[in-house]
N, C-alpha and C positions, 0 to 999 in steps of 0.2 A: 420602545422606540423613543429618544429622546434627538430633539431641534439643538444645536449649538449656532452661536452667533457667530457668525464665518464673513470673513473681511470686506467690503460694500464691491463689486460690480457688476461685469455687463454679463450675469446667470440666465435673461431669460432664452431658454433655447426648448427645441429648437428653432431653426432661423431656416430660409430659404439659402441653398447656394448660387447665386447668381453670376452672370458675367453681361456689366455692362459695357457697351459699346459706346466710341463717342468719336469726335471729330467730325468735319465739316466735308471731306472730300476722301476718295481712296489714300492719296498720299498719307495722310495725318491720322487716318482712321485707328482707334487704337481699343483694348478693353482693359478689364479687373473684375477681378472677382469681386462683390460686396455681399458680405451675411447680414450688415446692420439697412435692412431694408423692409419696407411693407405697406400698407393700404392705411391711409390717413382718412379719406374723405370716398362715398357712395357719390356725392351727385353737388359738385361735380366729382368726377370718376380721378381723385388725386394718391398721390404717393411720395414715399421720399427715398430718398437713398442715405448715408454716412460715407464722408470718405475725405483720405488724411489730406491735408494741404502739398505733402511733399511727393505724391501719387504724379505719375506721370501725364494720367487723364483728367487730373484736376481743370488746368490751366484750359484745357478742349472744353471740359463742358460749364466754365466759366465765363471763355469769350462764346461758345457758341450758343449756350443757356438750355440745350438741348441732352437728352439722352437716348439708350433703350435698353430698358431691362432685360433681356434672353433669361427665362427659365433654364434650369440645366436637368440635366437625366444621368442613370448611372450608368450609360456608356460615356457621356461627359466627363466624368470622375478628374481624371488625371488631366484630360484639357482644363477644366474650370480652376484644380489646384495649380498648376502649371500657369495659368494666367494671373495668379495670386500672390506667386513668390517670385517671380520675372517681372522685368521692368520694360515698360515699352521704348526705355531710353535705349537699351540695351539692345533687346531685339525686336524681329516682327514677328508680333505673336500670332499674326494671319499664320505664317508661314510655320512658323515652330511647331503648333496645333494642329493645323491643319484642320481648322476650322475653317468655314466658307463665308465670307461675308457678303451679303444681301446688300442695295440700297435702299435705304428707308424709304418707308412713303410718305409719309405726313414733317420727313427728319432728314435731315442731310447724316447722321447718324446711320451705320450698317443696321441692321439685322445679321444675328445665327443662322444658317440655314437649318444645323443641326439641331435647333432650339425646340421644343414643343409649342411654347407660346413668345413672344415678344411683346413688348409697351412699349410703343415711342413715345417720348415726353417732353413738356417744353417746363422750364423753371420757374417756377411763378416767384422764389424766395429763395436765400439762401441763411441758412440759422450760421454766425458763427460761433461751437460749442467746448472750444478746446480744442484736443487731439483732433477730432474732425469737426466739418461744416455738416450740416445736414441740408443739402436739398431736397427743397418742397419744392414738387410738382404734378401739373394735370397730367393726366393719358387723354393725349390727343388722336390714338390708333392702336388697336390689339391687332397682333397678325399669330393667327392660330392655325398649327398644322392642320392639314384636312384627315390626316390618317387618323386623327382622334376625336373626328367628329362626326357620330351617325348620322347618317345620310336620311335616316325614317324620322327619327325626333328631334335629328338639330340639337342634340345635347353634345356636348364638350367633355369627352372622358378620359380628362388629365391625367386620372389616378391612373390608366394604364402605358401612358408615356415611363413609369418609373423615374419621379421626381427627386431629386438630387437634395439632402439636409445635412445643416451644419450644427453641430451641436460638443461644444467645450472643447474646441480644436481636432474633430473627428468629421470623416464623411458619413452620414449611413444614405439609405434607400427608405421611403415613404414606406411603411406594412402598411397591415391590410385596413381594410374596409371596415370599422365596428359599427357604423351608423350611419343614419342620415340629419342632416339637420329638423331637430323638432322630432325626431323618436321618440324621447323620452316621454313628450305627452300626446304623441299617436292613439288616439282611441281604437281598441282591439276589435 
């Protein structure tokens, strides 16, 4: 096996497939798909998003300094790509999808109905880094389907929503289970 020096970018995957939501009201309410996304900070509980300046939901979640991340699933698939290469100038991608939008609670921002989990979020910052801005922001509210959450332990079991990844312009499906965190030094 031989490493060859292969030309600098964005390799690391995979990535979550997301669809955020934004806007201030139903009228304006709009999403997008974002891969360049993830967990920054435990406590407080923060995250950030990437997303181009010429995105249709830029300008929403600039005046309104809000968002909410919606996890996707792979009956998602083709909504979440469909909200990716559609523009909300263009159309309403409520309707297109036929996705359900929720009102946020802690956000004037929807919620997915379809979603397994959502994060509503307020901007604390926004980086400008080129091609995209990155905003940094807290989670100020997770809304978690109840279908994925034992009702005996109160555990949260994502892995069987069928989480949605993106990885070098492809969709796949999360496989299986190889571990738990902290296996590898489990005393037997």
């Amino acid at each position: 096996m031989a490493k060859i020096s292969w030309r600098p970018g964005t390799q690391i995957y995979p990535l979550p497939a997301v669809i955020v939501t934004c806007g201030d009201k139903p009228e304006n309410w709009n999403m997008l798909t974002v891969a360049w996304t993830g967990t920054i900070c435990s406590d407080p509980a923060m995250c950030y998003i990437s997303v181009r300046k010429e995105r249709a939901s830029y300008p929403l979640i600039v005046e309104n300094m809000e968002f909410t991340i919606n996890l996707t699933t792979v009956e998602m698939a083709k909504a979440t790509d469909w909200v990716g290469v559609r523009s909300g100038k263009d159309y309403n991608k409520w309707k297109e999808t036929g996705l359900t939008p929720l009102p946020g609670e802690l956000v004037k921002s929807p919620t997915i109905e379809e979603s397994p989990l959502s994060i509503e979020c307020k901007v604390k910052s926004i980086m400008h880094l080129g091609t995209h801005d990155m905003f940094i922001s807290e989670v100020i509210n997770v809304r978690a389907d109840d279908r994925f959450i034992d009702q005996e332990t109160g555990r949260f079991a994502l892995e069987e929503a069928h989480l949605l990844a993106y990885s070098h312009g492809f969709y796949h499906s999360l496989g299986d289970i190889i571990g738990k965190f902290g296996f590898s030094v489990k005393k037997k």
